[in-house]
DSSP file (Angstrom, degrees, kcal/mol; ACC not computed):
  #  RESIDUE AA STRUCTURE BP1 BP2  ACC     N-H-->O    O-->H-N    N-H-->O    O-->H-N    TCO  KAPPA ALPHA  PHI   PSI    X-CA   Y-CA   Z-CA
    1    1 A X              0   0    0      0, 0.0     2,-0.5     0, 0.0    26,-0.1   0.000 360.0 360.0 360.0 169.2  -22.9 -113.3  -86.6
    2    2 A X        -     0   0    0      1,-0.1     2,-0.4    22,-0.1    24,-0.1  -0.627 360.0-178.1 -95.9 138.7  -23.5 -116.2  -89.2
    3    3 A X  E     -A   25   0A   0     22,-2.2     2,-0.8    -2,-0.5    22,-0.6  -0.933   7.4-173.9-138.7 131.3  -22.5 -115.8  -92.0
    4    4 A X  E     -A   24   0A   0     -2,-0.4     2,-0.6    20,-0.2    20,-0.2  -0.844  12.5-163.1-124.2 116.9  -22.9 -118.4  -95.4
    5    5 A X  E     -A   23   0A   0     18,-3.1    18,-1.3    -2,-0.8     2,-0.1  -0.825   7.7-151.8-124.9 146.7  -21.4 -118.1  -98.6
    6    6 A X  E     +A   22   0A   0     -2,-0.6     2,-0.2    16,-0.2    16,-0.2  -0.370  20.7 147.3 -96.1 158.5  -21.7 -119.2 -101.8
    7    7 A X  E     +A   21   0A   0     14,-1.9    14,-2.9   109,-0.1   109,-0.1  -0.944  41.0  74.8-161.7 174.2  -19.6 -119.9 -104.8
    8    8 A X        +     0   0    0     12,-0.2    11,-0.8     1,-0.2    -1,-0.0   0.314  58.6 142.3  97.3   0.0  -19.0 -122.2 -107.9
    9    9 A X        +     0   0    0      9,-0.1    -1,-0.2   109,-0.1   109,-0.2   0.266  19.5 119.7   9.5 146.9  -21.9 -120.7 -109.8
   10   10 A X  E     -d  118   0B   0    107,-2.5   109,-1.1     2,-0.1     2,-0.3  -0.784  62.2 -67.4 161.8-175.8  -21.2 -120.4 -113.8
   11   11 A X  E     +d  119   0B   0    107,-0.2     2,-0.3    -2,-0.2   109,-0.2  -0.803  48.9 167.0 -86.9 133.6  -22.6 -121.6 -117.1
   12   12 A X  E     -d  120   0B   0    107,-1.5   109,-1.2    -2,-0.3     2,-0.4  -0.907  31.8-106.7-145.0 162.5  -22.5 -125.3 -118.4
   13   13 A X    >   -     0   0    0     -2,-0.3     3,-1.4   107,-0.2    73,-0.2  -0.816  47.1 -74.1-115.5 162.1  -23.9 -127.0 -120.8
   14   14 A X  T 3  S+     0   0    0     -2,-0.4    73,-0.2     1,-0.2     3,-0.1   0.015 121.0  20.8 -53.9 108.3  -26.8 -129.7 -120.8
   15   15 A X  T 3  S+     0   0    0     71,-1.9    70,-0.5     1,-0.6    -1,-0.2   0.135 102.6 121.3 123.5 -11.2  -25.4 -133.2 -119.3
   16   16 A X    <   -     0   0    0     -3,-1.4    70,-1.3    70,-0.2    -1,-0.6  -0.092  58.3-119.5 -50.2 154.5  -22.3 -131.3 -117.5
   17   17 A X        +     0   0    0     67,-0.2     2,-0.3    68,-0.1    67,-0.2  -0.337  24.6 175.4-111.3 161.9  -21.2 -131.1 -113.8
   18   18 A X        -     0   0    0     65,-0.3    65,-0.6    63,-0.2     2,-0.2  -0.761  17.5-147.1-149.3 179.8  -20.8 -128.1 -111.4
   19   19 A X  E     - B   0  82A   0    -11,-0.8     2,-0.2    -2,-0.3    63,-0.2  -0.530  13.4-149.9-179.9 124.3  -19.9 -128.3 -107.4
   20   20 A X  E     - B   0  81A   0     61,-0.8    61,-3.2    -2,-0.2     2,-0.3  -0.507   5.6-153.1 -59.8 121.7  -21.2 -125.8 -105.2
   21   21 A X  E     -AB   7  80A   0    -14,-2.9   -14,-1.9    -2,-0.2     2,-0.5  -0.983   7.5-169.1-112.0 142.6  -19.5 -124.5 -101.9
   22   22 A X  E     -AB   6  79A   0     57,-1.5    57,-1.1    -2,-0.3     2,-0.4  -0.933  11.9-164.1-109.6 111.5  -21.1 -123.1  -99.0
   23   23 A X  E     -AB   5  78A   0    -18,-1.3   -18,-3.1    -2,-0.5     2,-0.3  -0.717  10.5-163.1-103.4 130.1  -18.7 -121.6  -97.0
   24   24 A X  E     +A    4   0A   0     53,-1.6     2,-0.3    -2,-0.4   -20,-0.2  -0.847  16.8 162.0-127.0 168.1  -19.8 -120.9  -93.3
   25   25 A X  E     +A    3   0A   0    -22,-0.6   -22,-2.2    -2,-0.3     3,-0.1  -0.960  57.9  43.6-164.0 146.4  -18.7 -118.7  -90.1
   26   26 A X  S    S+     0   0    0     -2,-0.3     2,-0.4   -24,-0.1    -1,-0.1   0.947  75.5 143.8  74.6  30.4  -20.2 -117.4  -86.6
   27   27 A X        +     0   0    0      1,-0.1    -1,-0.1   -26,-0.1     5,-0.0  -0.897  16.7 163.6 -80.9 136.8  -21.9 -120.9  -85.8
   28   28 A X        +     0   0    0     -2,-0.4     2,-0.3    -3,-0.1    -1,-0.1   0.385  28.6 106.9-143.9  17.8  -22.0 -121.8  -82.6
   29   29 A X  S    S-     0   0    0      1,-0.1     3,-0.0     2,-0.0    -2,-0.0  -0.792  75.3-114.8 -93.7 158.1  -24.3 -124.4  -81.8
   30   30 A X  S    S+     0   0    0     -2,-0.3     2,-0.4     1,-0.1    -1,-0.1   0.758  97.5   4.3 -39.5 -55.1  -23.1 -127.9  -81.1
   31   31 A X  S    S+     0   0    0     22,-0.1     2,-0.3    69,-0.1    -1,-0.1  -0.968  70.1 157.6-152.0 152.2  -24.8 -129.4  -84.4
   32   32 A X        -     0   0    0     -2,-0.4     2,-0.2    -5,-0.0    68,-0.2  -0.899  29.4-125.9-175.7 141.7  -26.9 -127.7  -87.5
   33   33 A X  E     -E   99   0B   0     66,-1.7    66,-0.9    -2,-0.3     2,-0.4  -0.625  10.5-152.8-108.2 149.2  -27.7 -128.4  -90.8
   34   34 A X  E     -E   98   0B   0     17,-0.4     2,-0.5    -2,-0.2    17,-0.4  -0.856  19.6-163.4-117.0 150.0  -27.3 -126.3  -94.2
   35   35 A X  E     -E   97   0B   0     62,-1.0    62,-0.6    -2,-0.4     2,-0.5  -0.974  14.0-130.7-137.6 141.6  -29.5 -126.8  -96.7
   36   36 A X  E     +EF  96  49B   0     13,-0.8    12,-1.7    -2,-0.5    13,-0.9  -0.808  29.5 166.5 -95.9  99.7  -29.5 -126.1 -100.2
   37   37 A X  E     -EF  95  47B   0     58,-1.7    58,-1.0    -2,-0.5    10,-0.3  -0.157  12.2-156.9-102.0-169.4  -32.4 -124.3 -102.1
   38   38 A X  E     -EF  94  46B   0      8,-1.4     8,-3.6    56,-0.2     2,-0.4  -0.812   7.0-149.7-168.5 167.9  -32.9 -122.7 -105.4
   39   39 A X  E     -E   93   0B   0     54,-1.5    54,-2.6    -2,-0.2     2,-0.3  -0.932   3.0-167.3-125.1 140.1  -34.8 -120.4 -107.3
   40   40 A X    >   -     0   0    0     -2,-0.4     3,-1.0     4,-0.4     2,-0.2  -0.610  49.3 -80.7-106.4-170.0  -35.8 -119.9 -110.9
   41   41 A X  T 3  S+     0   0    0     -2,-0.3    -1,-0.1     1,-0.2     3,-0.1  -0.539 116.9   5.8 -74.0 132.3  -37.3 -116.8 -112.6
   42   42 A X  T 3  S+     0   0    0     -2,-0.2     2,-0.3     1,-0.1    -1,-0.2   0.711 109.2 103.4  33.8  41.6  -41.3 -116.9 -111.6
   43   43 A X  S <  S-     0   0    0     -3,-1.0    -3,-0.1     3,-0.0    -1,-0.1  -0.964  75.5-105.9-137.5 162.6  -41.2 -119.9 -109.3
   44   44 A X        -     0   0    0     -2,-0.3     2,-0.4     1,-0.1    -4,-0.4  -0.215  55.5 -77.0 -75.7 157.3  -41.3 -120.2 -105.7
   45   45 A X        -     0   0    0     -6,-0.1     2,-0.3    -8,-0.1    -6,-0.2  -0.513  50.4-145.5 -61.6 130.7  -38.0 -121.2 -103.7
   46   46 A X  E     -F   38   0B   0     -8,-3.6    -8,-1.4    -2,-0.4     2,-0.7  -0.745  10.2-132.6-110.0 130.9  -37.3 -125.3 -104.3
   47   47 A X  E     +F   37   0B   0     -2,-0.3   -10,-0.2   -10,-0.3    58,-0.1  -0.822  33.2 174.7 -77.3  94.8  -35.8 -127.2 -101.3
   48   48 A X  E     -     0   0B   0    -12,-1.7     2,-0.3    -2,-0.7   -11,-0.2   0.863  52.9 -31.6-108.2 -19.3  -33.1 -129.1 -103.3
   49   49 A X  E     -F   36   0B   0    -13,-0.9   -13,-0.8    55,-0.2    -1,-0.3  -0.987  49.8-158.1-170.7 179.0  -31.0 -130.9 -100.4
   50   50 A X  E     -H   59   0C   0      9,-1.1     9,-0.8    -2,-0.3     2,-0.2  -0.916   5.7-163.3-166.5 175.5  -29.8 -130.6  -96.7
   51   51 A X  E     -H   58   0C   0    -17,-0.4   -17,-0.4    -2,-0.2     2,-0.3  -0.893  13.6-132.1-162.0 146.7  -26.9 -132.2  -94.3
   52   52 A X        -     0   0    0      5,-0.8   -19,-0.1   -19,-0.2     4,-0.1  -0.742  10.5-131.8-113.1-167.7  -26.2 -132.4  -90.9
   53   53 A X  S    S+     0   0    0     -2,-0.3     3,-0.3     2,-0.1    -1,-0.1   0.845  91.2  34.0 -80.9 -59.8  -23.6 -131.7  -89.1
   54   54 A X  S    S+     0   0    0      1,-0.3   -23,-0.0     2,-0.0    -1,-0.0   0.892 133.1  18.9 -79.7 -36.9  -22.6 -134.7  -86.5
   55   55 A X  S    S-     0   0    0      2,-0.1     2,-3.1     0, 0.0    -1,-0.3  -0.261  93.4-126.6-121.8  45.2  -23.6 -137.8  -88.7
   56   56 A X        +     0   0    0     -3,-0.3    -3,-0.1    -5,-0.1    16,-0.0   0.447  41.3 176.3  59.9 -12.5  -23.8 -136.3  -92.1
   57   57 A X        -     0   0    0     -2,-3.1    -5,-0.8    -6,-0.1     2,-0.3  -0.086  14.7-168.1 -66.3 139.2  -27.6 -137.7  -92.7
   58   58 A X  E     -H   51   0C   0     -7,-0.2     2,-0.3    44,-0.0    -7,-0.2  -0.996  16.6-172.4-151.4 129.4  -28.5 -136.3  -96.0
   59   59 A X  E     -H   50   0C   0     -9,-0.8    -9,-1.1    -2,-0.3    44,-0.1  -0.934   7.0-156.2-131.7 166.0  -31.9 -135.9  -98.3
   60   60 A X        -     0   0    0     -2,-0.3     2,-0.3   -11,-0.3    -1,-0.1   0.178  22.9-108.7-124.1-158.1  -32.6 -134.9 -101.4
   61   61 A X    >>  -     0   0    0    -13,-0.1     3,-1.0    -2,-0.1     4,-0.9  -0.549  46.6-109.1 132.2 122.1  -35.8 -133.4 -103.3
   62   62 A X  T 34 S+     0   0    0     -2,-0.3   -14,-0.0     1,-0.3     0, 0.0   0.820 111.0  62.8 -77.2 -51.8  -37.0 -135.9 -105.5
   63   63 A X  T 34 S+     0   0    0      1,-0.2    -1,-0.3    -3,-0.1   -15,-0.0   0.522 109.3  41.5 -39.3  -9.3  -35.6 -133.8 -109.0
   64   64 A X  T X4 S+     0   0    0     -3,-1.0     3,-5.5   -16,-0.1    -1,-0.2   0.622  84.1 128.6-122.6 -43.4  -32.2 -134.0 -108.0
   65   65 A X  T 3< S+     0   0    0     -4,-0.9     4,-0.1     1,-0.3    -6,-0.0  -0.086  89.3   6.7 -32.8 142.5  -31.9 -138.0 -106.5
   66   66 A X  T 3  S+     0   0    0      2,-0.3    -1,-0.3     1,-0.2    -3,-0.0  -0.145 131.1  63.0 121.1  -8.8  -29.1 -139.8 -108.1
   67   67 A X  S <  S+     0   0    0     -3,-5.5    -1,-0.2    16,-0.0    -2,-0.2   0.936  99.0  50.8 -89.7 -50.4  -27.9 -136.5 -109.9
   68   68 A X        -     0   0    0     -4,-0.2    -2,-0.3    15,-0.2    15,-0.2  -0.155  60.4-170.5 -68.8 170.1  -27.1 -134.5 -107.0
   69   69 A X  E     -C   82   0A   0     13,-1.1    13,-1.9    -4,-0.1     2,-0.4  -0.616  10.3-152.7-158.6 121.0  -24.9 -135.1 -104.0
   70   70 A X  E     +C   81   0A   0     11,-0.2     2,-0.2    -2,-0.2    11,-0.2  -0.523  24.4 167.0 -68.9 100.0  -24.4 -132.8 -100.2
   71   71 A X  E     -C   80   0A   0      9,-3.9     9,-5.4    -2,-0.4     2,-0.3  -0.916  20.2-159.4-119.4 162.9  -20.8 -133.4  -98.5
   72   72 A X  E     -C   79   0A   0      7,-0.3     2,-0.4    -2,-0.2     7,-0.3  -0.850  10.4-150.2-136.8 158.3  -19.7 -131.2  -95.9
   73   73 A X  E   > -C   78   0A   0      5,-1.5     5,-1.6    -2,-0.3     4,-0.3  -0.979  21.5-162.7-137.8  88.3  -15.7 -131.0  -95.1
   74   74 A X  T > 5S+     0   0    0     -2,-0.4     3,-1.2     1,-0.2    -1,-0.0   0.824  81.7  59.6 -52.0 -53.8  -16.1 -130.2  -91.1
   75   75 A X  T 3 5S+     0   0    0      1,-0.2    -1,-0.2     2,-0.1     0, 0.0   0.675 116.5  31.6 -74.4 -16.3  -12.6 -128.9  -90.6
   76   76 A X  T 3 5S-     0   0    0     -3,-0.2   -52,-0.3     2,-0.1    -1,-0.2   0.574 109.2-127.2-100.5   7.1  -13.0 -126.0  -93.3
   77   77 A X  T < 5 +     0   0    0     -3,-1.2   -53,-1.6    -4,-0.3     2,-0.2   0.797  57.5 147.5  18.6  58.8  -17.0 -125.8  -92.3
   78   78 A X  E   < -BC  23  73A   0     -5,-1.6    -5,-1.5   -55,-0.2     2,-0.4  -0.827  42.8-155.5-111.9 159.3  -18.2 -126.2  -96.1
   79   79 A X  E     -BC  22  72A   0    -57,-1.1   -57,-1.5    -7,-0.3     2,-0.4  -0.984  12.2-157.7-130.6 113.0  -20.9 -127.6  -97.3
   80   80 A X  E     -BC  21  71A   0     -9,-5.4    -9,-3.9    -2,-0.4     2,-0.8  -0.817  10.6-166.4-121.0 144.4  -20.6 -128.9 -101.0
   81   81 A X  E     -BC  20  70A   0    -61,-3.2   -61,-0.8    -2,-0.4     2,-0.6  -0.857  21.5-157.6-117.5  99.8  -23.8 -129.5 -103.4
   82   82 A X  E     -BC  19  69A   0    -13,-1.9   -13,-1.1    -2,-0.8     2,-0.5  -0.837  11.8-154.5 -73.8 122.2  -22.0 -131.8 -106.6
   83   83 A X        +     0   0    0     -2,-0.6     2,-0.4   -65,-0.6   -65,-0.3  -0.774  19.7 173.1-137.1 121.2  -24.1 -131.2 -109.1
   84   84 A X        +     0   0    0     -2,-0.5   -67,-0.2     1,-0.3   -68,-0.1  -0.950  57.4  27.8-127.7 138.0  -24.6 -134.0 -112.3
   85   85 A X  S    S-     0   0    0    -70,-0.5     2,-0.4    -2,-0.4    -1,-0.3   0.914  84.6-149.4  67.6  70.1  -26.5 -134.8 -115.3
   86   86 A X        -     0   0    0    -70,-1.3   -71,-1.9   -73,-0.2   -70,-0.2  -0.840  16.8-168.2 -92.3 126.3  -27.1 -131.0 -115.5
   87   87 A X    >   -     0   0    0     -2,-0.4     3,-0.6   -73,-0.2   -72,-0.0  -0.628  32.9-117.4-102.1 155.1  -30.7 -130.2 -117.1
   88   88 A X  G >  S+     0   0    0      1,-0.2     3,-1.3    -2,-0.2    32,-0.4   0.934 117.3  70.6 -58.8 -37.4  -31.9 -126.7 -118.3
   89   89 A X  G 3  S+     0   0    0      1,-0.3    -1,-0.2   -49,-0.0    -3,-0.0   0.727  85.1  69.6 -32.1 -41.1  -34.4 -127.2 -115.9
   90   90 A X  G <  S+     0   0    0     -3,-0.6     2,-0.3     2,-0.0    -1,-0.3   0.192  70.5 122.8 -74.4  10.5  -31.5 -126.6 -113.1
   91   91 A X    <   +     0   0    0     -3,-1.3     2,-0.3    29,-0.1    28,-0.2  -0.703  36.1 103.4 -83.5 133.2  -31.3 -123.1 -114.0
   92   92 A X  E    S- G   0 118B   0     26,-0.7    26,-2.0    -2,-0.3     2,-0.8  -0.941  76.4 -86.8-179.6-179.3  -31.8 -121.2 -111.2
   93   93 A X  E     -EG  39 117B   0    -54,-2.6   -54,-1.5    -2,-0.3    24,-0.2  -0.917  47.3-146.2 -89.4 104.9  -30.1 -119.1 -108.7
   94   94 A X  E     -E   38   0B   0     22,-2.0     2,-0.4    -2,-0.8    22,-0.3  -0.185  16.6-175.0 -66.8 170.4  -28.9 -121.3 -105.8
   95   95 A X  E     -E   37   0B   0    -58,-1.0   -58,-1.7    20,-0.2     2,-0.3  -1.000  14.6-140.4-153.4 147.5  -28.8 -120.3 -102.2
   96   96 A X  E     -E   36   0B   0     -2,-0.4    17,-1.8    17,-0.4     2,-0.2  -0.888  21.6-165.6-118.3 171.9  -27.5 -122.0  -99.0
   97   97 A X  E     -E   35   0B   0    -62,-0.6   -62,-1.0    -2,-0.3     2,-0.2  -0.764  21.1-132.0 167.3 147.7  -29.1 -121.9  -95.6
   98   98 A X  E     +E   34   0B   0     -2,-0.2    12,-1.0   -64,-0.2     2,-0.3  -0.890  29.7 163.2-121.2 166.1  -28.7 -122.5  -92.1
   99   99 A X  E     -E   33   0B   0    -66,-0.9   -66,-1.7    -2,-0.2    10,-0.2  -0.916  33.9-151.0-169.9 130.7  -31.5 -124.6  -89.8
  100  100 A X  S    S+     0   0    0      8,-0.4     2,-0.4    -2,-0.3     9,-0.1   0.273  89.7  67.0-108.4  33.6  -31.1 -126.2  -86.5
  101  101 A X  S    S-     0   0    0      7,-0.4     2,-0.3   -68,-0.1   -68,-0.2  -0.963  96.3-116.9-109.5 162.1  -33.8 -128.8  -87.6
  102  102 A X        +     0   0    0     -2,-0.4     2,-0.3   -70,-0.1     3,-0.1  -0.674  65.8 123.8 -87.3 130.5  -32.8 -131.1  -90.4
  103  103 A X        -     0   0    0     -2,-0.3   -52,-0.2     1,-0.2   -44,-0.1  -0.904  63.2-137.7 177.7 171.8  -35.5 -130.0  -93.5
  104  104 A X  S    S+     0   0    0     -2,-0.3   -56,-0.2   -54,-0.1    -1,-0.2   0.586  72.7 115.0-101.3 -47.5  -35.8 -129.0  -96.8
  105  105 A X    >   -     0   0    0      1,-0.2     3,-1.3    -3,-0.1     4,-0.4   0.065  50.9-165.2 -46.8  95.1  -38.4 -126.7  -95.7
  106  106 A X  T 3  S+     0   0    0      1,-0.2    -1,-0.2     2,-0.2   -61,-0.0   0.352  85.9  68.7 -87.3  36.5  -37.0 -123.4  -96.3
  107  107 A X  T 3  S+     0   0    0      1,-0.0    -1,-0.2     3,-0.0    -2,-0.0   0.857 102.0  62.4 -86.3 -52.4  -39.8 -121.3  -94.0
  108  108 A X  S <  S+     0   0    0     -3,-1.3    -8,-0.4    -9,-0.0    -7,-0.4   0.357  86.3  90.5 -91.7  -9.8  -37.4 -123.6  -91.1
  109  109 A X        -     0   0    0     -4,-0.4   -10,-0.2   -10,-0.2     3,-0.1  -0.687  54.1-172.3 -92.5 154.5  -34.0 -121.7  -92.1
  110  110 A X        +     0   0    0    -12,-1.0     2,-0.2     1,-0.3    -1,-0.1   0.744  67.9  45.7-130.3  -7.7  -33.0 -118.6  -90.2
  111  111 A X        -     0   0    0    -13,-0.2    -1,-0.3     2,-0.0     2,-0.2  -0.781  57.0-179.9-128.8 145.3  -30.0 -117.6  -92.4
  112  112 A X        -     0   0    0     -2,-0.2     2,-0.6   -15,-0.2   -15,-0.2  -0.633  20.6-140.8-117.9 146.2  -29.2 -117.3  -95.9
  113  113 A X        -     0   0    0    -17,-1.8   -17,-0.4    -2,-0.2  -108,-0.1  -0.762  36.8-106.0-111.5 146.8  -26.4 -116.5  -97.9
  114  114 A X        -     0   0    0     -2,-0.6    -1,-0.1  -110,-0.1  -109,-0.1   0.560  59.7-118.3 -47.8 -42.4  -27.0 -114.3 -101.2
  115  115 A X        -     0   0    0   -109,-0.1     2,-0.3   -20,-0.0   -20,-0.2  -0.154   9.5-110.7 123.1 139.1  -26.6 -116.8 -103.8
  116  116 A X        -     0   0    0    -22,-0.3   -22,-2.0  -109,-0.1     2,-0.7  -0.872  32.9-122.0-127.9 138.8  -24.6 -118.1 -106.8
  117  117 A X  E     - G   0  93B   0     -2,-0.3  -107,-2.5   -24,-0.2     2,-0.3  -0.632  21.9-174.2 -75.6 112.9  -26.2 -118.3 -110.6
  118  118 A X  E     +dG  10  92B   0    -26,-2.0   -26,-0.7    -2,-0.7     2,-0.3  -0.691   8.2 176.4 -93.7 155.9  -26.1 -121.7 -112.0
  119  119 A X  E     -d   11   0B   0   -109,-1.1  -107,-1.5    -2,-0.3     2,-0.4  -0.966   9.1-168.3-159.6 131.2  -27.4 -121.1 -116.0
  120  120 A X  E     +d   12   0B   0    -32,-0.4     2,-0.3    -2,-0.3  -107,-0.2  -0.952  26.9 139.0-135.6 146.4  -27.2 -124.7 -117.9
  121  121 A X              0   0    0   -109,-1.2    -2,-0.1    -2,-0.4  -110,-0.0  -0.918 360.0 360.0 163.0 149.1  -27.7 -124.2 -121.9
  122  122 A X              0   0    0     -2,-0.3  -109,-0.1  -109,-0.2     0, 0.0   0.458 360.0 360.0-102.7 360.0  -26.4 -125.4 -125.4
């Protein structure tokens, strides 16, 4: 079965870097995208980037452009969210996702993997 997991999670403080791995297994279609959400405390789940598989095509969620950035390393099938210019605002639990359409849209992912706490504070 698929299975996605996350790690790289921690505390930083405001203007600071992270990098995210999704680690994946039990894929088996030819091409699919992971996508990268999060959640804070009393807000709905946020669509923060996505990847595909065969060309790499990558989008973003307008809060993140020019901070964030999605690479995927094929031969270990991980998915990496680098994370920059870290705000408090970026606090949230992240999650990664599987989709075989390219979206943000997380309704459009069929599995998810529990999720790593990012916490950014001075």
């Amino acid at each position: 079965q698929v299975q996605l997991v996350e790690s790289g999670g921690g505390l930083v403080q405001p203007g600071g870097s992270l990098r995210l791995s999704c680690a994946a297994s039990g894929i088996t279609s030819d091409d699919y995208n992971i996508g990268w959400f999060r959640q804070a405390p009393g807000k709905e789940r946020e669509g923060v980037s996505c990847i595909t598989r065969r060309d790499e095509e990558t989008k973003y969620s307008d809060s993140v452009k020019g901070r964030f950035t999605i690479s995927r390393d094929k031969t270990k099938n991980t998915v990496y969210l680098q994370m920059d210019s870290l705000k408090p605002e970026d606090t949230a639990v992240y999650y990664c996702a599987e989709a075989s359409e390219f979206t943000t849209d997380p309704d459009k992912f069929d599995f998810w993997g529990q999720g790593t706490q990012v916490t950014v504070s001075s």
